[in-house]
BALOBA-1460 file (C-alpha; in Angstrom, 3 decimals):
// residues 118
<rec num="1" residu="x" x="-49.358" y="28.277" z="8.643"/>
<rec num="2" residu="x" x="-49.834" y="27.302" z="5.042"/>
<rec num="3" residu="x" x="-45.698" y="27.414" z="5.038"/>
<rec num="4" residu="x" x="-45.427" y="24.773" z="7.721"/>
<rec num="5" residu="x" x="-48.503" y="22.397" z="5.953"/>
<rec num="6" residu="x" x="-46.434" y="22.347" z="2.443"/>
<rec num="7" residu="x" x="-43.097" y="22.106" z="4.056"/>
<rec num="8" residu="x" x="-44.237" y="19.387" z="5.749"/>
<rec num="9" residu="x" x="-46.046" y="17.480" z="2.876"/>
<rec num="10" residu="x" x="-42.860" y="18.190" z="0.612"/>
<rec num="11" residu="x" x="-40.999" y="16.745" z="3.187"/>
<rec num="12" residu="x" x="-43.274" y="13.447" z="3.839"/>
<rec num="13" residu="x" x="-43.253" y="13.086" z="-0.147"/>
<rec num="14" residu="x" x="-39.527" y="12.531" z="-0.143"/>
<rec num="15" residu="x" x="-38.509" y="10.722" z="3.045"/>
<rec num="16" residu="x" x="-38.837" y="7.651" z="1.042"/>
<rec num="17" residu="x" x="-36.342" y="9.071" z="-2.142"/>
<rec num="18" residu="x" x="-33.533" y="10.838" z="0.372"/>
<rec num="19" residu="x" x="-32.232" y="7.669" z="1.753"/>
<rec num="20" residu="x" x="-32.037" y="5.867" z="-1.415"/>
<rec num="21" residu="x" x="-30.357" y="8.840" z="-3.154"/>
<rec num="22" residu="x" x="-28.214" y="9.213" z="-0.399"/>
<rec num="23" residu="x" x="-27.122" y="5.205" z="-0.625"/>
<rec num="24" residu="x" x="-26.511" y="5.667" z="-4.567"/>
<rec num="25" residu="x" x="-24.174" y="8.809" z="-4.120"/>
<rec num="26" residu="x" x="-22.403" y="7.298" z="-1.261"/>
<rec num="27" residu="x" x="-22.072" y="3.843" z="-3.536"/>
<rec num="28" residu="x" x="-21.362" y="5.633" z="-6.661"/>
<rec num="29" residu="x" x="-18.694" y="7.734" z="-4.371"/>
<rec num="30" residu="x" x="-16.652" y="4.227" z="-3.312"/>
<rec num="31" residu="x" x="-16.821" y="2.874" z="-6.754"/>
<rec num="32" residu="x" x="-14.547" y="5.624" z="-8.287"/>
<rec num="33" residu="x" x="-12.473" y="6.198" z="-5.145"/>
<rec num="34" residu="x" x="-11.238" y="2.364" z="-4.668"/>
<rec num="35" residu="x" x="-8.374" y="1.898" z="-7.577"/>
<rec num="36" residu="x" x="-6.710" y="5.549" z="-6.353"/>
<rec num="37" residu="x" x="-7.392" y="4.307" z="-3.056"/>
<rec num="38" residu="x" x="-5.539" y="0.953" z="-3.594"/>
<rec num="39" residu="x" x="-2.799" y="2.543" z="-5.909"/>
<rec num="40" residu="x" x="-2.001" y="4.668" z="-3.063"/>
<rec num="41" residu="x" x="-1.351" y="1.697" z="-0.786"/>
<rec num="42" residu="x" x="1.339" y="0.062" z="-3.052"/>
<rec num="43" residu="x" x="4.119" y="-0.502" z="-1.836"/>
<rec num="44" residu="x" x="6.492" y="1.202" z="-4.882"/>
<rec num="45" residu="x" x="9.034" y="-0.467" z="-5.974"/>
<rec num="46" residu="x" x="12.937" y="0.792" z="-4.698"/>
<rec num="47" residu="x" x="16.221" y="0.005" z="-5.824"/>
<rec num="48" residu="x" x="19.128" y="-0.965" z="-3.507"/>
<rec num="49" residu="x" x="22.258" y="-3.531" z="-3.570"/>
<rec num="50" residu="x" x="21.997" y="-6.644" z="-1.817"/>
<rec num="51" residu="x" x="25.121" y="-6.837" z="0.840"/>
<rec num="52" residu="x" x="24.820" y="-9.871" z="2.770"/>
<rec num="53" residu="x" x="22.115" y="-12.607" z="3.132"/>
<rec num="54" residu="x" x="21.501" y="-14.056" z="6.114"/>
<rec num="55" residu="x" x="19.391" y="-17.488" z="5.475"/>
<rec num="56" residu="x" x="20.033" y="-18.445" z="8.920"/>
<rec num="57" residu="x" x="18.261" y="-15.747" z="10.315"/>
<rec num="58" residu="x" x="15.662" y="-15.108" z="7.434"/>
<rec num="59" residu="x" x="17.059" y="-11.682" z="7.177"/>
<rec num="60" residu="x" x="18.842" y="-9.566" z="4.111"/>
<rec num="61" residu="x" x="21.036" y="-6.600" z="4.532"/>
<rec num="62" residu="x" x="20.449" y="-3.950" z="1.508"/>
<rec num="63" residu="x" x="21.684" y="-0.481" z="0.490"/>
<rec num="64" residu="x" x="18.666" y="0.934" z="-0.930"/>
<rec num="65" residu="x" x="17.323" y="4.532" z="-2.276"/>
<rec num="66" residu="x" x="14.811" y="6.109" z="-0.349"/>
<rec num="67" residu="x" x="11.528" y="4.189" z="0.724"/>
<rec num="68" residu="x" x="8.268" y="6.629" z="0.372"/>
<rec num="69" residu="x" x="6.275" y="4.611" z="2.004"/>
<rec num="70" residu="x" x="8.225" y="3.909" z="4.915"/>
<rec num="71" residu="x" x="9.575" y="7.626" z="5.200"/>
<rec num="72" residu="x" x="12.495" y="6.249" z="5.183"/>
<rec num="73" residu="x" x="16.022" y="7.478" z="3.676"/>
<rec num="74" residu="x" x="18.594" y="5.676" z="1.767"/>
<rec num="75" residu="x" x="20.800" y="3.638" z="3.643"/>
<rec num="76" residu="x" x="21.978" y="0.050" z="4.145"/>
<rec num="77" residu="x" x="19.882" y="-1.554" z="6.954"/>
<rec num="78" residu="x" x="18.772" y="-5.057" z="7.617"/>
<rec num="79" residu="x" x="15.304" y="-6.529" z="6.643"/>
<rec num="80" residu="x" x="12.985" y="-9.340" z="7.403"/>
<rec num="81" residu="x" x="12.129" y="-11.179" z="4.166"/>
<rec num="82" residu="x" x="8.210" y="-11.914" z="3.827"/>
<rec num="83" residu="x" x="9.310" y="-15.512" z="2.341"/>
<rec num="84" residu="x" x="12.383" y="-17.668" z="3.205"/>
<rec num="85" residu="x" x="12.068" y="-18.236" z="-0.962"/>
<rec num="86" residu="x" x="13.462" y="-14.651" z="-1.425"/>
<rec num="87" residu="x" x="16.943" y="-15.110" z="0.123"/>
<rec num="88" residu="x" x="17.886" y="-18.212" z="-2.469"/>
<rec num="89" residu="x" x="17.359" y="-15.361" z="-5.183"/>
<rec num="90" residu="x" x="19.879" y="-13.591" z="-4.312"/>
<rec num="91" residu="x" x="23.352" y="-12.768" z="-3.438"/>
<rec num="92" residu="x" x="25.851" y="-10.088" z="-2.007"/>
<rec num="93" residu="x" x="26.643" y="-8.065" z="-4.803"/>
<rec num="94" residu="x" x="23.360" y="-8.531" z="-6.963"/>
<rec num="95" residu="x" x="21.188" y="-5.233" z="-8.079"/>
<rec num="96" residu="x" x="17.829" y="-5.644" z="-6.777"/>
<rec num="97" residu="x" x="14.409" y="-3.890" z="-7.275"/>
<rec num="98" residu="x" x="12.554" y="-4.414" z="-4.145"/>
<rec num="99" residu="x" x="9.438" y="-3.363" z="-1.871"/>
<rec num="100" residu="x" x="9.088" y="-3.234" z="1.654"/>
<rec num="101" residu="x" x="6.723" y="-2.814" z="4.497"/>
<rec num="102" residu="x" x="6.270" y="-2.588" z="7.989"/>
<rec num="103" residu="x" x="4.533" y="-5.788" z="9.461"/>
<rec num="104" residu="x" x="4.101" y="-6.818" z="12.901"/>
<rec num="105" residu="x" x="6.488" y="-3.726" z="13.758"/>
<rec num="106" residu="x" x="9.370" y="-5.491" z="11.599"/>
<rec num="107" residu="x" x="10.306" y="-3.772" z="7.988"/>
<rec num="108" residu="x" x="10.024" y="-6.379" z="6.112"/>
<rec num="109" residu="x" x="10.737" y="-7.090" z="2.511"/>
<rec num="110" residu="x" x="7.595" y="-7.968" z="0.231"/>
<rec num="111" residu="x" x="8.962" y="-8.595" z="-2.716"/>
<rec num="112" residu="x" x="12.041" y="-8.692" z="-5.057"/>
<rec num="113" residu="x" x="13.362" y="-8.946" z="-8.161"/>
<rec num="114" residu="x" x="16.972" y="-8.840" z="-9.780"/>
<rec num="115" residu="x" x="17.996" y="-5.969" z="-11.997"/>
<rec num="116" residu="x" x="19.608" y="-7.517" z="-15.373"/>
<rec num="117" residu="x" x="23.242" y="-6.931" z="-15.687"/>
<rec num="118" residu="x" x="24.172" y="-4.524" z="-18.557"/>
């Protein structure tokens, strides 16, 4: 009986710290997860050839290395471009770094830059 009467005082004494301990571990727990969190969802950065560019149609055609994210192979394949902007930057021929993602169900180029010459 005297088991039950402590147990139960011990437990009445910290009902009011458990939640608030729980809240700070659970806090402290997001604050150090977040930055792997959103490194993991970068979309890394792939190299490919541009082949064709298709302004008309908003859409570029690039041989490209494999894309992680996308689980995705090397191979030439056309893309959506996330802005028309992208396709004035470059031509058939050019070395690109690039990434891409699916959106809406399309693969879609994100972003892309132009590998210097050597």
């Amino acid at each position: 009986m005297k088991y039950i009467i402590v147990s139960s005082m011990l437990l009445a004494a910290l009902s009011p710290v458990l939640p608030a301990a729980a809240q700070e571990m659970k806090t402290d727990a997001m604050h150090h997860e977040m930055p792997a969190a959103a490194q993991s969802n970068a979309a890394p950065k792939v190299s490919g050839e541009i082949r064709k560019v298709d302004t008309d149609a908003g859409k570029i055609t690039i041989r490209h290395g494999e894309i992680p994210n996308l689980d995705m192979p090397g191979m030439t394949m056309v893309f959506r471009v996330a802005s028309p902007d992208m396709l004035g930057k470059v031509k058939a021929g050019d070395q690109v770094l690039f990434t891409a993602e699916k959106n809406n169900g399309a693969l879609t180029v994100t972003s892309i830059e132009l590998v210097p010459a050597k």
